[in-house]
N, C-alpha and C positions, 0 to 999 in steps of 0.2 A: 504494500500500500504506500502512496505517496502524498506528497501537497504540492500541488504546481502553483507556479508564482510567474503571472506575465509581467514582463519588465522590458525598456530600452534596452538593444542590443549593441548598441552606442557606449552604452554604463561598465560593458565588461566583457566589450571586445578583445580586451587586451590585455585582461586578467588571469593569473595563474593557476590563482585560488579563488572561491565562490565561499566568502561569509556574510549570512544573513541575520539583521538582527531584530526581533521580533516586537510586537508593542509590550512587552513584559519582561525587555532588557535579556532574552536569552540568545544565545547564538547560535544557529547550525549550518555544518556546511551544506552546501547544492551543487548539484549537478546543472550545466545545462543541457537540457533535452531537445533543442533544436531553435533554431534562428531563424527570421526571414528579413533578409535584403531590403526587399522593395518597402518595406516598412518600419524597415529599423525595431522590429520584436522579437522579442527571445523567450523560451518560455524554460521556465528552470525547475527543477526538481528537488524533492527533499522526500528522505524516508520518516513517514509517522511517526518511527520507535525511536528516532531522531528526537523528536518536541518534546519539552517540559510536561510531565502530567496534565498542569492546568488544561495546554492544547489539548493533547492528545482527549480529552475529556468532551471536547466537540463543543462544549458552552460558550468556551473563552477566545475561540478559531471563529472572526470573522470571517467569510465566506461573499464575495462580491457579485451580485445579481446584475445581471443583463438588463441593461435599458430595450427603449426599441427608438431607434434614431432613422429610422426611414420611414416617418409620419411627415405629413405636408405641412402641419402645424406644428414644427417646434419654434419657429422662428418667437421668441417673448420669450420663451421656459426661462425658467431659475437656474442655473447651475453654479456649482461649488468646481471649483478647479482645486485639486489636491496632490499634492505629492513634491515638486518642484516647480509653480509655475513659473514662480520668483525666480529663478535661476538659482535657487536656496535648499537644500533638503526641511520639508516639512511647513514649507510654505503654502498657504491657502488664497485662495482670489473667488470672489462673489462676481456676480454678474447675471448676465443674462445671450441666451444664442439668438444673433440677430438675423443669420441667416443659414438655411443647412441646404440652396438649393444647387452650391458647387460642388460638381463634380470631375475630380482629379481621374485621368484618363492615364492608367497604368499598364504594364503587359499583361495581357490576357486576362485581365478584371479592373472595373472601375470601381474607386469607392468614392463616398461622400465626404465631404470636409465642411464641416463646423465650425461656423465663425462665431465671436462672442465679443462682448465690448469689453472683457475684462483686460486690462494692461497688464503687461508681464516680460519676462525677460526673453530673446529672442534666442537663447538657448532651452528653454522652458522643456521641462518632462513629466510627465504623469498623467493624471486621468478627468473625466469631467462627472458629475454627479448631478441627478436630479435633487428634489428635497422628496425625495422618498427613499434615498439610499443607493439606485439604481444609477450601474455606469454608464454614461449616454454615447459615451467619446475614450480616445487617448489620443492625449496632445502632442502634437507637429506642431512646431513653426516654422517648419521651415520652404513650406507651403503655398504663401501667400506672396505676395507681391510689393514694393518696399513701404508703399505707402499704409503699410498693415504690419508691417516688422514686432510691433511691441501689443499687437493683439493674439488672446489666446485662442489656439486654432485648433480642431482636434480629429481625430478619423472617427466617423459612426460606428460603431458600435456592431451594428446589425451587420452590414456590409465587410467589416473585417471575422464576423464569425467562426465561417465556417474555413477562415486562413488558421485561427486560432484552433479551432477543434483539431486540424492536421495537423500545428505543429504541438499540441497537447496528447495525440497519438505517435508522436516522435514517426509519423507517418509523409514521405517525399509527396513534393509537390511538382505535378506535370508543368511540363512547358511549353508551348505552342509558337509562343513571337508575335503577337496581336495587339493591336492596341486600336479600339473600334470604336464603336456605340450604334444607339439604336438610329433607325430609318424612319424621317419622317414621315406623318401621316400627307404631310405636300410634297413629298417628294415622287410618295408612290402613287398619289392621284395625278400630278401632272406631268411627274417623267417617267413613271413606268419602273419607279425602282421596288423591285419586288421586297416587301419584308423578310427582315432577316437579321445578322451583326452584320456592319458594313465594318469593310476593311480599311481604317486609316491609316495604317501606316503599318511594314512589317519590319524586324529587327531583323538586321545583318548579320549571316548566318545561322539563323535560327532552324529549328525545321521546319515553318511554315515558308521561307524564303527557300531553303534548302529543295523544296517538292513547289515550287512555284506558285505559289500562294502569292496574287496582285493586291497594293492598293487599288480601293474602288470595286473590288472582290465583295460579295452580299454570301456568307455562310446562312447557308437554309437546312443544313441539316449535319449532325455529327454521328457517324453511325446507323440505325433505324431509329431515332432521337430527332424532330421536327424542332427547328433553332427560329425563332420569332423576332430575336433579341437579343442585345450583346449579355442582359444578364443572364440570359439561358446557354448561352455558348459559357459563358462564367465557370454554371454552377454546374454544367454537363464535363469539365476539363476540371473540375474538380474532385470528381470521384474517378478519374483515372490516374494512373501511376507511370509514372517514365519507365522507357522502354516500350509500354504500348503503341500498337500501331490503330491508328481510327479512320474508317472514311471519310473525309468532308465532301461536302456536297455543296459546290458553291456556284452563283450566276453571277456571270462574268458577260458584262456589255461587250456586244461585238456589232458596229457600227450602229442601228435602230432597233437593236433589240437584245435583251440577255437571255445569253445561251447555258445550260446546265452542266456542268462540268464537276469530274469528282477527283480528288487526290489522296491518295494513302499517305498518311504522314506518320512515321513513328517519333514518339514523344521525348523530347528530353526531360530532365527535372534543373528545379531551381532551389537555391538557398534560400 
């Protein structure tokens, strides 16, 4: 049995040794159990027979609940920013989210970013809280644009999920090389672009570049899996594992019209 602990992977990239020290002043070592890149988190490990009685007793082990941050209305909520927003350990900032409707366009998943009027250090780390307890975010600044440098910024919650359930499964995460989003509803009434993930951009040498995967490429299908949308092409490459190989089924415009086209891509994985 264990206790996992999500944390910056920034904090202890370059650490030897992993000591944690608990709210009741005890200290145990950890492991970590896996990191991801594109997000700078780490998720680290501790054996139960490891903790102080008190914890191990389950009363005194806070346990941090999931917000839901892909609601159209957060934009006003309350939040508590905790952890380092200050650029300080144990520093706290009040505020409120003024807006959750940007969305950061990453490889092969987009997620949401949470702005807030709380001012803070533009090294800033840690998480954001509703006044129900529930964590809404974990703060990035490094995200925003300069005239927003000293606002607290954070990823949603919901949208980082199921990144966290895999690497809390110490389980690899596939790789594709996509960076898309969804197809508008005018784009496919007056130019014929079929729904689907549309393809902006693919990374150099990836294995979507690698089996010829275009910008401007519309994925309509991954396997026998019907794809609508970049968050379904998402959350369909997230229950695959590198080395696999998957059909994509993609329309690919050839002068007035797009034509259907399939490519076998075997998967790499990412940190």
């Amino acid at each position: 049995m264990e206790l996992l602990i999500l944390t910056d992977y920034s904090a202890i990239a370059s650490a030897e040794r992993l000591l944690l020290t608990f709210y009741d002043e005890s200290q145990v070592e950890a492991q970590l159990k896996q990191h991801n890149m594109a997000t700078n988190l780490a998720v680290l490990s501790v054996a139960l027979e490891s903790l102080s009685e008190e914890m191990k007793a389950g009363e005194e082990l806070p346990i941090v609940k999931f917000g839901y941050s892909n609601g159209k209305n957060l934009a006003g909520t309350p939040v508590i920013a905790m952890g380092s927003p200050m650029g300080s350990s144990d520093s706290v900032g009040y505020g409120m989210i003024t807006s959750s409707n940007t969305v950061l366009s990453m490889t092969d998943r987009n997620y949401k970013l949470l702005l807030t009027d709380i001012s803070g250090s533009q090294n800033a780390s840690g998480v954001l809280f509703d006044l129900q307890g529930q964590m809404l975010g974990i703060i990035t600044n490094n995200k925003t644009g300069s005239d927003m440098r000293n606002l607290i910024t954070a990823y949603g919650i919901t949208e980082l999920q199921k990144t966290v359930e895999k690497m809390s499964n110490a389980a690899p995460i596939a790789y594709m090389g996509i960076k898309g989003g969804d197809v508008p509803k005018d784009a496919n009434l007056d130019f014929g672009v079929p729904y689907g993930a549309y393809v902006e951009e693919v990374e150099m040498d990836s294995p979507a570049m690698r089996e010829g995967i275009q910008r401007g490429d519309v994925i309509t299908a991954m396997g026998d899996k019907s794809v609508s949308n970049f968050n379904m092409y998402s959350n369909y490459l997230m229950e695959m594992e590198p080395a696999q190989t998957v059909t994509l089924t993609v329309m690919r415009q050839a002068q007035d019209e797009y034509k259907e086209m399939q490519f076998d891509i075997e998967l790499g994985g990412v940190n």
